[in-house]
Every structure is written in C-alpha cells, then in structure tokens.
C-alpha positions in Angstrom: -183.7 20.1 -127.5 -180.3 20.0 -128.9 -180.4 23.3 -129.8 -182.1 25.1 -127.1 -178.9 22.9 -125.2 -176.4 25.1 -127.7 -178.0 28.2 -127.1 -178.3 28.3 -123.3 -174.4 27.4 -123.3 -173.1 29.8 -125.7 -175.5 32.8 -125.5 -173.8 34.1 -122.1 -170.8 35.1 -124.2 -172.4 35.5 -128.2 -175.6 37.0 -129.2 -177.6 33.7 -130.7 -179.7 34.0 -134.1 -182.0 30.6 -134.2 -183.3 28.9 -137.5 -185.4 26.3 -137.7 -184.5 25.1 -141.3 -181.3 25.9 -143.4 -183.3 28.0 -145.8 -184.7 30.0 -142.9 -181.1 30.4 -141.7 -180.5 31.4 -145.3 -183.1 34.1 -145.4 -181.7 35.5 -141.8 -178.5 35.8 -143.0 -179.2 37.7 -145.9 -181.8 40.1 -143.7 -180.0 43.5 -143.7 -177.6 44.7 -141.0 -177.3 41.2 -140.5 -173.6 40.7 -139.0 -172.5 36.8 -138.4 -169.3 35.8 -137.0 -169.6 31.5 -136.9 -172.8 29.6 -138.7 -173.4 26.3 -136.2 -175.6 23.5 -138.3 -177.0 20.3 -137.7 -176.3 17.9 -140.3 -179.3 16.6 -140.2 -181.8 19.9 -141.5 -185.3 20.2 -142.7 -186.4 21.9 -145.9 -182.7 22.5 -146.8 -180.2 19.8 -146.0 -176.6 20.9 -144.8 -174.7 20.2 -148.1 -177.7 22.3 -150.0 -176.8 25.7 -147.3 -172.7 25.1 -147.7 -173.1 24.8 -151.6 -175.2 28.3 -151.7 -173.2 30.1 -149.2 -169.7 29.3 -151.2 -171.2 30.8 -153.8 -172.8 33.9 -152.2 -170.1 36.6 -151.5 -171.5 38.0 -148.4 -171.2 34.9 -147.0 -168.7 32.9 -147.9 -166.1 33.9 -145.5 -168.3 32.9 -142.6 -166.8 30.0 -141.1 -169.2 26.8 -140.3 -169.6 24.0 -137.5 -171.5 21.1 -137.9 -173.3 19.8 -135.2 -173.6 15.9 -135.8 -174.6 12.7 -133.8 -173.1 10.5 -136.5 -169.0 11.5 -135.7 -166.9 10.2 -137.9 -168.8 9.3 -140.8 -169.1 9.5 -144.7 -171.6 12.5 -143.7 -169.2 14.1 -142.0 -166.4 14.3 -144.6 -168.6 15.1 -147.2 -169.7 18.4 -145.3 -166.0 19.5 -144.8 -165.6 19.1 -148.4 -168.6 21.2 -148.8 -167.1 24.0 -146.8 -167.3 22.8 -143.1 -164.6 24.3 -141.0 -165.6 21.9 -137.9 -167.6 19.2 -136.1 -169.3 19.1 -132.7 -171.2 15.9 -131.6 -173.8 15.5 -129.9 -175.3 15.1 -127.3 -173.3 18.1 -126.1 -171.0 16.8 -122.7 -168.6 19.3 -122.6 -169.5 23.3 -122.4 -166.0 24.1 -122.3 -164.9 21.9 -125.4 -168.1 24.1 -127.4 -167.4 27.4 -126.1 -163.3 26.4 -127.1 -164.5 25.2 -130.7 -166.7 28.2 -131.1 -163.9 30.6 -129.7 -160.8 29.3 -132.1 -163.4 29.2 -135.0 -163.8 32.8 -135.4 -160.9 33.7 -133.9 -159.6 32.4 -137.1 -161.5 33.9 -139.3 -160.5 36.7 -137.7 -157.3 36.4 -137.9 -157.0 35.7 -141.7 -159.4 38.7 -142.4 -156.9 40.7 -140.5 -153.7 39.0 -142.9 -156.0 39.9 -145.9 -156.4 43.1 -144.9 -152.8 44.0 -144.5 -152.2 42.5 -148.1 -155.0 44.3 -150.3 -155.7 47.9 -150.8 -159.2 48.9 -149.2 -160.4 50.7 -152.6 -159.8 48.7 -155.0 -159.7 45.1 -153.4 -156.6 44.4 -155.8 -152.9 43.6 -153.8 -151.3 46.6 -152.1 -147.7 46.8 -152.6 -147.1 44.0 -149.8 -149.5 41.7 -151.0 -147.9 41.7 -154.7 -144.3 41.4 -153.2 -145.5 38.1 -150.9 -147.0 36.9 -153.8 -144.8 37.2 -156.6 -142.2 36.0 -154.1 -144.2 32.9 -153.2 -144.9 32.3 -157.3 -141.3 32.6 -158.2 -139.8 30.4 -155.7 -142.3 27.5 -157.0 -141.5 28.0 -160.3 -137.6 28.2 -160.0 -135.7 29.1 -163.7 -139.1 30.5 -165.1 -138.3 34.1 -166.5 -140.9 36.9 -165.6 -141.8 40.2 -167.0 -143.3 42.9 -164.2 -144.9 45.9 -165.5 -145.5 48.5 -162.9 -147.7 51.8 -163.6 -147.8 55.0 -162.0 -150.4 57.7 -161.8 -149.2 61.5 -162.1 -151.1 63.4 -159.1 -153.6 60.7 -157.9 -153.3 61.8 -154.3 -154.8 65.1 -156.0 -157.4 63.4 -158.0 -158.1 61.9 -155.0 -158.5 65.1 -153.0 -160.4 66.8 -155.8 -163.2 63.8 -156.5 -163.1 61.7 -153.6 -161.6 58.2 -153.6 -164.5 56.7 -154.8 -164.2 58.3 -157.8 
C-alpha cells in the first residue's frame, strides 16, 4: 500500500521503476539502458534486506553513485543509523503525510547528486578518468595546506604532438 502511496505521488513528475524485493530491484538496475537518478527502499525488504542492497551497490560501480532514501516506519532508530552507515543518503517515514515534504526530499536528493557529478566533471579529464589540470591544482592545494612544512616533489610529463596522435588514431587510442 505504501508503495503504490509513493508512486501515485511522485510519478506525475519522475518516471517510477517498481521492485518487489531488493534483489529484484537489483536485477532492474543492472537490466541494460537502465538509467536511475534516486533508489527509494523500504527498510523493511523481502528476499534481500536493505543493508544486503546498500552493501552490493557500494561495491558495484555502475551504481554506486546513485543516491538512496530509505523509507522507514521505525524513525529514529538503531535501523535507521545503521543504513546511513551503509550508504543511505536519507529517510522518509511512513505513513507518508506530507507530498510536498516527499517530492522536496526526492527533488534535493538528486539534485545533489547532480550537482557533485557536475564538480567531478569539471575536475577529471573525460578520457582518461585521471585529474585534469584543475583537479590536480585543487587537490595538491588542499593536500599541502593539511600537511603544512612537508616538502613535495611534482613531476609533470609532456607528450610531443598528442593532439596529432590524437587526430591520426582517435582518442581512444
């Protein structure tokens, strides 16, 4: 009930994917051209339990990054701290009083997914997944203000005509 509850409040503004189980939810995320922006869970699952799905999806790489709200009658509980140390990025209770206060949680959640996606993006280079040259400035900054009177060494390479390796064979090459 609770869910069909969720899904008639949310899916006038998000296109809702239904699970009845955390490993089913498992298996539809991992289906291909499968594109999630915000996982919602019950604590309370059948088959595969909620700290079970946030274990295996820190670990997967596709979807690690996808943020997670737990839906929970018990608020406030050992439950519920032990799921955001498992990866939880928020809680809902139920029963569900407030649309606006879901749709809000829902909205912020990916918004800030989004947003940090977009901060990664500025600071890594798109081919090789390594630090572009902003990235390695903001972080060797950040590392040598911790570690004040430490001495560093910085080796920087350089490769003659890449941009023409890259026009001859392709970047992927």
């Amino acid at each position: 009930i609770n869910r069909i509850v969720l899904r008639k409040m949310l899916s006038d503004e998000y296109r809702i994917l239904e699970a009845s189980d955390g490993q089913e939810a498992m298996n539809m995320l991992h289906a291909p051209g499968t594109n999630v922006s915000l996982i919602l869970l019950d604590l309370v699952m059948p088959v595969m339990d909620v700290y079970t799905f946030l274990q295996q999806k820190q670990k997967d790489q596709v979807l690690s990054n996808i943020p997670v709200i737990v839906t929970t009658a018990e608020y406030g509980t050992e439950k519920e701290a032990l799921a955001l140390q498992y990866g939880a990025n928020d809680f809902v209770t139920k029963p569900y009083r407030d649309q606006r206060v879901i749709k809000q949680r829902v909205f912020n959640t990916i918004k800030l997914r989004e947003t940090a996606e977009m901060a990664n993006a500025m600071e890594t280079d798109r081919l090789t997944g390594g630090f572009n040259k902003v990235g390695f400035v903001q972080r060797a900054t950040d590392i040598i203000i911790q570690n004040p009177g430490e001495k560093y060494d910085l080796v920087s390479t350089d490769i003659e005509s890449f941009k023409l390796v890259n026009e001859l064979h392709g970047t992927e090459v």
